[in-house]
C-alpha positions in Angstrom: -9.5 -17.9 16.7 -6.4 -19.3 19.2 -3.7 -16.6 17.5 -3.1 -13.6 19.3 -3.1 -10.4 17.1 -2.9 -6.7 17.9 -6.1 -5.5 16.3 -6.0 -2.6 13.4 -8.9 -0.5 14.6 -8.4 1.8 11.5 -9.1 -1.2 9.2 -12.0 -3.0 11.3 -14.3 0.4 11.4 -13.9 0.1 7.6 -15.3 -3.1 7.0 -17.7 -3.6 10.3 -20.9 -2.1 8.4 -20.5 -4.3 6.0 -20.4 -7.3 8.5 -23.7 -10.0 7.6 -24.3 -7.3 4.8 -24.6 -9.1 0.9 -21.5 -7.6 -0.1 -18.5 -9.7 -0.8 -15.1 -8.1 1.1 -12.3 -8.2 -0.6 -9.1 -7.2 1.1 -6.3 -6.2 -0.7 -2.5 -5.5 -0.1 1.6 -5.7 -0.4 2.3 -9.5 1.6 2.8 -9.4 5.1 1.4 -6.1 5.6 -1.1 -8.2 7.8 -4.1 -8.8 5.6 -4.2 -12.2 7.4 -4.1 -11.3 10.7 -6.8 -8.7 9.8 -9.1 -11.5 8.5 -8.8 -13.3 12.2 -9.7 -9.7 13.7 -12.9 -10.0 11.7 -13.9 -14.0 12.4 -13.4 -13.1 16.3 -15.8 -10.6 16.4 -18.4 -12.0 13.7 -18.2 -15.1 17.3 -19.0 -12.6 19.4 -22.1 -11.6 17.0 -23.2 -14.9 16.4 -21.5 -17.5 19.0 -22.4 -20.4 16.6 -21.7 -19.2 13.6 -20.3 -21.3 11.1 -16.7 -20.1 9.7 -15.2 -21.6 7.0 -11.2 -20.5 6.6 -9.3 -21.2 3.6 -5.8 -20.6 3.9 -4.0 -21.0 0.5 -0.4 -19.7 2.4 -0.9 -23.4 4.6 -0.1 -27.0 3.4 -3.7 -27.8 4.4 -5.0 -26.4 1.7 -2.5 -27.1 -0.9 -5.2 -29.4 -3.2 -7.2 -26.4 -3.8 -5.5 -25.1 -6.5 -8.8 -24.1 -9.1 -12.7 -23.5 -8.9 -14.0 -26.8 -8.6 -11.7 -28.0 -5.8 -12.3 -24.7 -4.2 -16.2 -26.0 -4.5 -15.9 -29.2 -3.2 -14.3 -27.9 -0.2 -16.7 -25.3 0.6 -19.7 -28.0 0.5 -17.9 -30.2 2.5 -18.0 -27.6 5.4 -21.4 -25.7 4.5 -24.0 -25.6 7.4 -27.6 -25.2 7.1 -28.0 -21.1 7.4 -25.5 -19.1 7.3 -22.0 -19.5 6.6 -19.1 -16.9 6.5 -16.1 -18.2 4.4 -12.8 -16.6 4.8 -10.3 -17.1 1.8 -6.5 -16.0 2.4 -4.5 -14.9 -0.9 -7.5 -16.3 -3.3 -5.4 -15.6 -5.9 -3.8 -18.5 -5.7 -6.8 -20.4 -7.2 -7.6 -21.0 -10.6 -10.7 -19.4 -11.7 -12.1 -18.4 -7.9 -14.1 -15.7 -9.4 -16.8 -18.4 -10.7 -17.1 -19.7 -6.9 -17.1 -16.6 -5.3 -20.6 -15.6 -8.1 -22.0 -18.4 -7.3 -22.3 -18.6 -3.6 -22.4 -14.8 -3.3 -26.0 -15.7 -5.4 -27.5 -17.9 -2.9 -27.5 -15.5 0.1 -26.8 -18.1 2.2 -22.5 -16.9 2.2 -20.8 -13.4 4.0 -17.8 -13.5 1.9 -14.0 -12.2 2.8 -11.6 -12.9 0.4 -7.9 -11.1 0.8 -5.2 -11.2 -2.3 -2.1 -9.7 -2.9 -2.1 -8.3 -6.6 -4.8 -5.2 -7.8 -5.8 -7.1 -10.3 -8.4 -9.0 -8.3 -11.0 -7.3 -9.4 -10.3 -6.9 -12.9 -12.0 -8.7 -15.5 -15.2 -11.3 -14.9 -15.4 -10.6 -11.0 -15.7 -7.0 -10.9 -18.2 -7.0 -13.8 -20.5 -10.1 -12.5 -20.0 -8.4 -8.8 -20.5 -4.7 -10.3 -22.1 -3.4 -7.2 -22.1 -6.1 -4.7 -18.6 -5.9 -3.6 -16.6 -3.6 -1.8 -12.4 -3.2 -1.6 -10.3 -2.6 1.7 -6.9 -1.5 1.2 -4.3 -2.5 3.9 -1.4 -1.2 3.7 1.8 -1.3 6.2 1.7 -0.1 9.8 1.1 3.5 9.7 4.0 5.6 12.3 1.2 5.6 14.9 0.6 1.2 14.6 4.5 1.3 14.6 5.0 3.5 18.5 1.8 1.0 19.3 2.8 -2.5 18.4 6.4 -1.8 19.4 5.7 0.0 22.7 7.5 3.2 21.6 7.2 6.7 22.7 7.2 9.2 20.0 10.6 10.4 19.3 13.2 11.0 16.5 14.6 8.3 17.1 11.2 6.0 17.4 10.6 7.7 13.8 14.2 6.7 12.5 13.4 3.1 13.5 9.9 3.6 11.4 11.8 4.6 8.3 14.5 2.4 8.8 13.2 -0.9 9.2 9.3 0.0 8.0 6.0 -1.2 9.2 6.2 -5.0 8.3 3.5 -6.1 11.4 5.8 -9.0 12.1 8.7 -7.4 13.2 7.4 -6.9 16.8 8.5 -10.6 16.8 12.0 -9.4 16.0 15.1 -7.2 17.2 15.0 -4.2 15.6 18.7 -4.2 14.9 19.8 -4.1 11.0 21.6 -7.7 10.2 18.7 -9.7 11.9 15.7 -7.5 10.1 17.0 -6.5 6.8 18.0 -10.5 6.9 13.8 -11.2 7.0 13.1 -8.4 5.0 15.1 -9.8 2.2 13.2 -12.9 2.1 9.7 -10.6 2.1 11.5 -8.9 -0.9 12.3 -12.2 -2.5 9.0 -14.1 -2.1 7.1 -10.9 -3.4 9.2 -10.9 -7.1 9.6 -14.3 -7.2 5.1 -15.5 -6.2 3.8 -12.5 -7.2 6.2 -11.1 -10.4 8.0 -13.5 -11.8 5.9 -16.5 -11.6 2.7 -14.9 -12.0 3.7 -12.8 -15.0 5.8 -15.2 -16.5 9.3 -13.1 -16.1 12.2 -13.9 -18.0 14.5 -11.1 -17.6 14.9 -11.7 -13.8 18.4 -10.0 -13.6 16.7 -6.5 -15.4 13.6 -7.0 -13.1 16.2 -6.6 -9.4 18.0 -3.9 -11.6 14.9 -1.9 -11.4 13.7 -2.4 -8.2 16.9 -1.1 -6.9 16.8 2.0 -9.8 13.3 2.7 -8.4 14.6 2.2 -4.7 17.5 4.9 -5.5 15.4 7.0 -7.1 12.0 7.2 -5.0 10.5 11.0 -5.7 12.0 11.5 -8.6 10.0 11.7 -12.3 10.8 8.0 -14.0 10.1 6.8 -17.7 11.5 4.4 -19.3 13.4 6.2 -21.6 15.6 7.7 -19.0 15.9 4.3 -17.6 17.1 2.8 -20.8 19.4 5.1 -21.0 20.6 4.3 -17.1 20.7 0.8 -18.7 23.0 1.8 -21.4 25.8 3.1 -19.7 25.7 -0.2 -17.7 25.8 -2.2 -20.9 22.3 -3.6 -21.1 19.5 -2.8 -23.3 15.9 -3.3 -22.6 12.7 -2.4 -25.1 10.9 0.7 -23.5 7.7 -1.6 -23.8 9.3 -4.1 -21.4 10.3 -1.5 -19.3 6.9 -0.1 -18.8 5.4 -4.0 -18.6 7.6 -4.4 -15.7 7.1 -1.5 -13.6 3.5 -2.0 -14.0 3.6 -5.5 -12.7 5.8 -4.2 -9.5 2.7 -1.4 -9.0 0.2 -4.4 -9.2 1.6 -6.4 -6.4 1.5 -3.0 -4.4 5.3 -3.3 -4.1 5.4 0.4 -5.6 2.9 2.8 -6.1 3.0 4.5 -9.2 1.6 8.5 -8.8 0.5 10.7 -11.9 0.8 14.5 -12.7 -2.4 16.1 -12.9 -2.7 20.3 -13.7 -3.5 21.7 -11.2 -6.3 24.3 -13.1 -7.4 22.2 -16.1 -7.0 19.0 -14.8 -5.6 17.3 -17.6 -3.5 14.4 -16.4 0.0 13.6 -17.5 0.6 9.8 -17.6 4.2 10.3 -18.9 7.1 10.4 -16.4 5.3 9.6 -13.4 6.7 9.3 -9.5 7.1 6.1 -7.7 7.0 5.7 -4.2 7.6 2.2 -1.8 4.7 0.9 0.1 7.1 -0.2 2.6 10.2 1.6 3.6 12.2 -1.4 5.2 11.6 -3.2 1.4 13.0 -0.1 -0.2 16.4 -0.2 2.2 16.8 -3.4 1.5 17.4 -2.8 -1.8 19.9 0.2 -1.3 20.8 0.3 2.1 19.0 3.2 4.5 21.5 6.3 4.4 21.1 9.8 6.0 21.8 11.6 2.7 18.7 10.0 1.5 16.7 11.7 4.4 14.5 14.1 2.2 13.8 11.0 -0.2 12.6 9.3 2.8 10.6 12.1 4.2 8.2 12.5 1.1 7.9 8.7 0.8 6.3 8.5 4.3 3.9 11.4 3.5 3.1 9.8 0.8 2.4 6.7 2.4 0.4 8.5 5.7 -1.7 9.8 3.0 -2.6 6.6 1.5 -3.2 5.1 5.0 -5.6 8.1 5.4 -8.0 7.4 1.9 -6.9 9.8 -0.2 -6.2 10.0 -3.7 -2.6 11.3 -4.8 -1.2 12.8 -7.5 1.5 15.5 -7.9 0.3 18.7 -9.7 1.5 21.1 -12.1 0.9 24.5 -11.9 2.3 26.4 -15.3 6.4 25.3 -14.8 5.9 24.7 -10.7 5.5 21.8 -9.0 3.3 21.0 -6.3 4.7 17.6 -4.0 1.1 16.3 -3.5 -2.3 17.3 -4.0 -4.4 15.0 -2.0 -8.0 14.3 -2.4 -10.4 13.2 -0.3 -14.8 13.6 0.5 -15.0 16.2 -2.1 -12.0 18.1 -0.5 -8.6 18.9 -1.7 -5.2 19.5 0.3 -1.8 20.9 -1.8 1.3 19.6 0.1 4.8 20.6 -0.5 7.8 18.4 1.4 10.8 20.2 2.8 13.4 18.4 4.9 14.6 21.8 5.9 12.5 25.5 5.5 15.9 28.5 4.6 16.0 31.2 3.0 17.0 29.3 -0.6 14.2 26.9 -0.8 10.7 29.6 1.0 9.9 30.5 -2.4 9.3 26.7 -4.0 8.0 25.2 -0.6 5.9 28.2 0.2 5.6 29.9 -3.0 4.3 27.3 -5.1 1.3 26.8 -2.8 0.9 30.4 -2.5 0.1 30.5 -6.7 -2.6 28.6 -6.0 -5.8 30.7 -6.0 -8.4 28.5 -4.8 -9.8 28.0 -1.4 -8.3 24.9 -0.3 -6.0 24.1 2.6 -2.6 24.3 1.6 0.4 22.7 4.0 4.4 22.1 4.2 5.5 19.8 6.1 9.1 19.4 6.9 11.8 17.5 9.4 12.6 21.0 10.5 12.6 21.6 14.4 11.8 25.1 14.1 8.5 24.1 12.3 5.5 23.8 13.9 1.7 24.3 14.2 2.1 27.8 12.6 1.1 29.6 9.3 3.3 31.1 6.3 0.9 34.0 4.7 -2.0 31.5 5.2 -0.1 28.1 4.8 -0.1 25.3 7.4 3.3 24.3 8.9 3.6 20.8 10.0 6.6 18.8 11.9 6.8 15.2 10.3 6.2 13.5 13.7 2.9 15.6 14.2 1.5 14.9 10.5 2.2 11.3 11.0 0.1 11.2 14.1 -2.3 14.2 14.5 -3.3 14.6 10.4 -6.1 12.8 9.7 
């Protein structure tokens, strides 16, 4: 491929076993976080396995491909550029054609066809494709650059202020091609923001209440971290004059959660694991996205902070949900390979807040690793009465 790309090394070790293996890739993720770009990673090395091999790229983000708009154009295409043997076809944002799924069966049947496909919405693999392909696919989640890819593609050390410009403007990969100052990002970033309600929200889900769908975005953006139903936020609605059905409500924040622009995180109890699907959290995939919406302030430092814990968590594999211990709250419990980690976020460890951050974890009596992790300087590789201590900057590049 002639683009030039930084590579995601994290992503590629994911999906090179599967490489020439009968298992369609699918590739899933927010727009722009660089599923694309990902895809050309993978073509370049499947040339350096097999020189000759024959690639077939579909993009439907390019006017080339612009015709292919449902199954049987999608067919017809394919044929035209099929080689004898085999043939490894590449199809950017395939869910942008009508009824794909039958395509993607049928070729995946012949054995003649290693399949990547990326989209932008989790329902990809609802419905016919996950049950035809029960077994003979596998998903890759990419999300935004984690604080690590940021300092790498931007050629920054780690600093505060390196990690300011993280939270600030996000991990967007195509900002490298941009000054990192506010007017000329959160001017591109608004466009990202735009193209993701209006291709992937409203159009695909048939919005009509456009103005109620920004209101939320920007009620979810002011209130990342905090519990959110919709009865609370028809009452926020109230005050300002509007009224929306709690069904719509909940419609809505479930498409935002499909297109990855939020992620939508459960209480579970901790002991009996029953799981509390009322009044869950919601965190931003990206943070530049989320300051677009209400500006990036200092007073919203703490919000911030368990946002990007959140999101280093998701980067890592595991599965999140905040946990309930009798009438205590633990931030995150985190799990992973049959292991578990209990997480508290504290901007700042005094005297006031040692018993929730430290004595939350501390009612936990099982044997799993319990940490706090805070923007505190004092903080540092040390224990509290067992419990990890961990500076942001060293969980968001040390915790694996």
């Amino acid at each position: 491929m002639m683009k030039k790309y930084i590579k995601r090394s994290s992503y590629f070790k994911k999906i090179k076993p599967f490489i020439d293996k009968d298992l369609v890739k699918i590739i899933v993720g927010q727009r722009r976080v660089g599923k694309s770009y990902f895809m050309l990673q993978v073509m370049d090395e499947i040339k350096k396995i097999h020189p000759r091999a024959n690639i077939i790229y579909i993009n439907k983000e390019s006017y080339d491909f612009v015709n292919i708009y449902d199954d049987k154009q999608l067919m017809k295409c394919i044929k035209r550029k099929e080689k004898k043997g085999k043939n490894y076809l590449f199809i950017d944002e395939v869910q942008e054609i009508k009824n794909w799924q039958k395509v993607i069966r049928s070729l995946n049947a012949t054995g003649n066809f290693d399949i990547y496909c990326t989209g932008s919405n989790a329902d990809l693999l609802s419905g016919e494709l996950a049950t035809l392909l029960a077994g003979r696919y596998i998903e890759i989640k990419v999300y935004s650059l984690s604080y690590k890819e940021f300092l790498r593609f931007h050629n920054l050390d780690d600093a505060e202020t390196s990690l300011q410009k993280y939270w600030q403007f996000g991990g967007l990969p195509y900002l490298i091609h941009l000054d990192l100052q506010d007017e000329v990002v959160y001017d591109y970033l608004k466009n990202i923001y735009n193209s993701i309600l209006l291709k992937d929200v409203i159009a695909r889900y048939n919005i009509r209440n456009v103005s109620f769908l920004e209101n939320l975005t920007q009620y979810l953006a002011d209130n990342i971290g905090s519990f959110i139903s919709s009865s609370k936020i028809s009452k926020f609605l109230k005050n300002q004059k509007l009224e929306v059905h709690n069904a719509t409500i909940l419609e809505y924040l479930n498409f935002l959660a499909k297109t990855f622009f939020v992620a939508e995180v459960n209480r579970r109890d901790v002991v009996g694991k029953k799981i509390f699907e009322n009044n869950p959290k919601y965190y931003f995939q990206d943070l530049g996205l989320r300051n677009v919406l209400v500006g990036y302030r200092p007073n919203d430092a703490a919000k911030i902070l368990e946002n990007a814990v959140y999101n280093h968590l998701k980067v890592l594999g595991y599965n999140i949900y905040v946990g309930k211990l009798d009438k205590y709250e633990i931030d995150f419990v985190a799990e992973k390979d049959n292991e578990k980690i209990y997480i508290q976020v504290a901007y700042k460890i005094h005297k006031n807040n040692i018993d929730r951050e430290f004595g939350n974890l501390l009612r936990i009596k099982d044997g799993y690793s319990k940490i706090v992790i805070s923007m505190d300087e004092m903080i540092g590789k040390n224990t509290y009465k067992g419990i990890k201590t961990l500076h942001i900057r060293d969980f968001l590049i040390n915790f694996k």
